[in-house]
N, C-alpha and C positions, 0 to 999 in steps of 0.2 A: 631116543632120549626117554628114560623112566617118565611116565606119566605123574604132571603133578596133583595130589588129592586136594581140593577147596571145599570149606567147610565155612559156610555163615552160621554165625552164632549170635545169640543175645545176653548179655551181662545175665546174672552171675554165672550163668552155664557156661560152660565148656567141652569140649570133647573128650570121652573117655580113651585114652593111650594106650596100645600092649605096653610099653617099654617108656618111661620116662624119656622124653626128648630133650632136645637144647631149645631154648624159645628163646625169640627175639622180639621184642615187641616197639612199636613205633609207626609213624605215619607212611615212612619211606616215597613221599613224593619226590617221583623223580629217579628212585634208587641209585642215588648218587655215587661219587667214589665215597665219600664218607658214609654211608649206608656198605656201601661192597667192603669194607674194610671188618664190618662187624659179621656180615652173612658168609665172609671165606673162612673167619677166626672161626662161625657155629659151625661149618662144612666140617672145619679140620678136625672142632675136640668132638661131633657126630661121629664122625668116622671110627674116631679113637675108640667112643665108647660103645660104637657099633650099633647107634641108635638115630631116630630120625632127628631132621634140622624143621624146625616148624618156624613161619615169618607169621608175626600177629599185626593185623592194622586194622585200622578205624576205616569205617565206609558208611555215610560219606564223609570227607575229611572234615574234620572237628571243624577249624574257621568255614569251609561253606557248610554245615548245618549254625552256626552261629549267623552266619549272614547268607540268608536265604535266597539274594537276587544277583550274588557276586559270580560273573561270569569270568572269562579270560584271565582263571586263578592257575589249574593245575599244570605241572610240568609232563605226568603224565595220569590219564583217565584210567578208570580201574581196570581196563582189558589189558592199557599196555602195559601199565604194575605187571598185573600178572603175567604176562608176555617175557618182560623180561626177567623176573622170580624166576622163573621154571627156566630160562635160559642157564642162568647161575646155580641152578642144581638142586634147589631147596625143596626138600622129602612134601612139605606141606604147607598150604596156608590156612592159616583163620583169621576173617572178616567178620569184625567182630562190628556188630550196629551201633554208631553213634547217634541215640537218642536222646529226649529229655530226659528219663531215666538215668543213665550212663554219665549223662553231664552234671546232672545232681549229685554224684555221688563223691563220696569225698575221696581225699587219695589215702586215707588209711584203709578203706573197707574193700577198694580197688585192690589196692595191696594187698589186704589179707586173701580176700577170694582168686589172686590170681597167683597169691603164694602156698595157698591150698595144692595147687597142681601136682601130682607128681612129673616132676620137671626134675633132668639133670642138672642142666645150667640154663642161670638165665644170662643175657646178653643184653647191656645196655648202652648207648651214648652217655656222653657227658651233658649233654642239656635236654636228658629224657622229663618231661613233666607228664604229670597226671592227674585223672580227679577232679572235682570241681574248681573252677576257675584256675586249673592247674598248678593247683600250689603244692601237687606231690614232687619231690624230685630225687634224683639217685641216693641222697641221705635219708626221704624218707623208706626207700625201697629197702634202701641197705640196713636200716636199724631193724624192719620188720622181717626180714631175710635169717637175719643172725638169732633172730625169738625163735626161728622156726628151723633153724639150721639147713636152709639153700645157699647154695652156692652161686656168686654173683660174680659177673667180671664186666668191669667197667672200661671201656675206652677213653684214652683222651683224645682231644680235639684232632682231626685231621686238618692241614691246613696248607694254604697255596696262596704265597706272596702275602706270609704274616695276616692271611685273614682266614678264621674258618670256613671250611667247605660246610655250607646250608642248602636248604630247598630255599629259601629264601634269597638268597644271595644270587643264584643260578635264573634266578625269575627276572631280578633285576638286569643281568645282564643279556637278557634276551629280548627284553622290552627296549634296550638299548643299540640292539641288533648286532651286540659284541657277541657274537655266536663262537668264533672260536676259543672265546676262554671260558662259555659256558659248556662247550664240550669236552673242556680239558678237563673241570669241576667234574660235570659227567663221568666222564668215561668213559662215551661212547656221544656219536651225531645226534646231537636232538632233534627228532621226527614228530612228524605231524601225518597221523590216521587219519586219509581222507575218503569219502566216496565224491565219485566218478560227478558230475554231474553236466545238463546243458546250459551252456553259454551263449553269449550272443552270435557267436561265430567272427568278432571286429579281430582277432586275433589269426584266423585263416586267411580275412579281406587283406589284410597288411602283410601277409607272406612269411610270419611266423605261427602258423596253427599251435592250439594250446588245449591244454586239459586244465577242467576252471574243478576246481574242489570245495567240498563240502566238511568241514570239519566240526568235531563237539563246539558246543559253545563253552564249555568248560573247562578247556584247552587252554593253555595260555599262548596269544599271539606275540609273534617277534614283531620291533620294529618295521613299521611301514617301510617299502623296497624292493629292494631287487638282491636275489640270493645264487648262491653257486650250488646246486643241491646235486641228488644221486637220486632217484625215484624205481623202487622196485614195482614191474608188473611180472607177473605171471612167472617166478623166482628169477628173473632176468634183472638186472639191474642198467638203466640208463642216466646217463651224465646229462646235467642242464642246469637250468635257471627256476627259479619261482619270484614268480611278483606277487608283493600283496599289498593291497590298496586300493583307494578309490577312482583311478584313472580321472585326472583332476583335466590330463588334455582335452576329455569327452566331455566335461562338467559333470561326470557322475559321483555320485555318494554313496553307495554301500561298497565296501570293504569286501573284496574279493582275492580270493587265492588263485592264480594259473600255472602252469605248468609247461615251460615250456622243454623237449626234449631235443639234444644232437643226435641228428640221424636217426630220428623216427618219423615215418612217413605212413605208417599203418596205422590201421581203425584197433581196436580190441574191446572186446566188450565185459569184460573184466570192471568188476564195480569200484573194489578195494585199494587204494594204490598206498605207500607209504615213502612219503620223501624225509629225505637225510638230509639235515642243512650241512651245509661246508664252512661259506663265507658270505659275510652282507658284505655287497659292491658299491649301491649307490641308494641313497633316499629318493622316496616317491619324488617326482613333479611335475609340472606342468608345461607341459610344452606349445610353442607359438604355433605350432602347424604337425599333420600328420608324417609329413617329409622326415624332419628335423626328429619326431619320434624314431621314426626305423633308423635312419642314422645311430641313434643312442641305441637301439635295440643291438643291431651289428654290432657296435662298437663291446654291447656285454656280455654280447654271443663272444665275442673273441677273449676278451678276461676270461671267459669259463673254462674255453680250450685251453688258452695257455695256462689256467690252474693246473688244470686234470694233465697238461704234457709234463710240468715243471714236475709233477706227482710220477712221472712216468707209464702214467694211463695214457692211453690214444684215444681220444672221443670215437673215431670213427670205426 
């Protein structure tokens, strides 16, 4: 896969281009289907004009530098942004710093300095804003576009079950632990970038051993539960569960992620893992005795299998 070039910049600068690109500019949390909708359209008229596809975002995302303590916001942290950009093919990015500067600035002068560029095309959504207190929008892009003679192409709303596909929308329904219509929004398993870490080991005591994860705080968490996930180590991919919660049977309170895998019996010492959610099965709770837990544990150990059989995967 061509290497993707990343470029941090700071307003009004820019990087200097051989070749007038296609740019696309926007938050892309999450890079949605409706994000993939506008990065295949720059792929294609790139190609045409035999020049690169460059994605432009804000880092860090404009609401968390406005609210500086708001954790469990994003759908994906700027590694996995990037991660999957360069999956989808895009020649370059620029990460462009959201500062007080940059928030100050109004969206006419935004507009003009970012329609200075030599740019082929630029690429926008239909609820692109900018500028201070965002009160730029595709009308005012488009009248200072046309002073300057660029070429714009606007999309309209992508949408699924008469409602826009958002970053916004896709948050909601994860906090909700409706994971499979937030991956249909997606476009792909919403995963969580974890490191490795130790646990209490009450997870091996009980006869289901587990991997307890470490994730951003910036992440945004699914509903409390119990999940049908797919966990890559080491480019292998294994079938299982993840809980996340405070294990209310123990009386504990901090909020923890494990991992549990079908048919893995081995150590690895492998730090990184990354799980794919599927399906949310069941809501945390509290159970009258440790018995009556492992009961329910079987019981979601076996919904997983027969997910993955009905899918015509074989766990084992």
């Amino acid at each position: 896969m061509k290497k993707l070039k990343i470029q941090k910049i700071e307003f009004p600068y820019f990087p200097s281009v051989e070749k007038p690109p296609v740019l696309i500019p926007g938050n892309f949390d999450g890079v949605h289907r409706g994000h993939r909708i506008l990065i295949e359209e720059g792929r294609r008229i790139s190609k045409i004009l035999k020049t690169n596809l460059v994605v432009l975002f804000f880092e860090p995302h404009p609401y968390l530098f406005f609210h500086k303590n708001r954790n469990n916001f994003l759908l994906t942290t700027l590694e996995e942004k990037i991660e999957i950009l360069k999956s989808l093919k895009v020649n370059e990015v620029w990460i462009l710093n959201f500062d007080e500067k940059l928030a100050e600035t109004s969206p006419e002068i935004f507009a003009d300095k970012l329609l200075n560029l030599e740019i082929s095309r630029l690429i926008l959504g239909p609820d692109h804003t900018f500028g201070k207190d965002k009160k730029g929008n595709i009308f005012t892009m488009v009248e200072i576009a046309r002073e300057k003679g660029k070429v714009l192409t606007i999309f309209p709303f992508i949408t699924y079950k008469n409602r826009k596909i958002s970053s916004t929308r896709i948050r909601e329904l994860i906090e909700k632990g409706e994971i499979e219509e937030a991956n249909t929004l997606l476009g792909y398993n919403f995963f969580i970038n974890g490191t490795k870490i130790k646990g209490s080991g009450r997870g091996k005591k009980l006869g289901f051993p587990t991997i307890n994860l470490k994730i951003s705080e910036l992440k945004i968490k699914p509903k409390e539960g119990v999940y049908i996930v797919e966990t890559e180590i080491k480019n292998k991919t294994y079938q299982g569960l993840l809980y996340y919660g405070s294990r209310p049977t123990f009386n504990e309170k901090e909020k923890v992620f494990e991992v549990y895998l079908f048919n893995f019996n081995g150590e690895f010492k492998k730090k990184n893992l990354k799980v794919k959610f599927h399906k949310f099965i069941r809501n945390d709770m509290k159970f009258d005795s440790v018995e009556e837990l492992k009961k329910q544990i079987e019981k979601d150990i076996n919904i997983g299998y027969t997910y993955f059989l009905k899918k015509g995967s074989n766990p084992d």
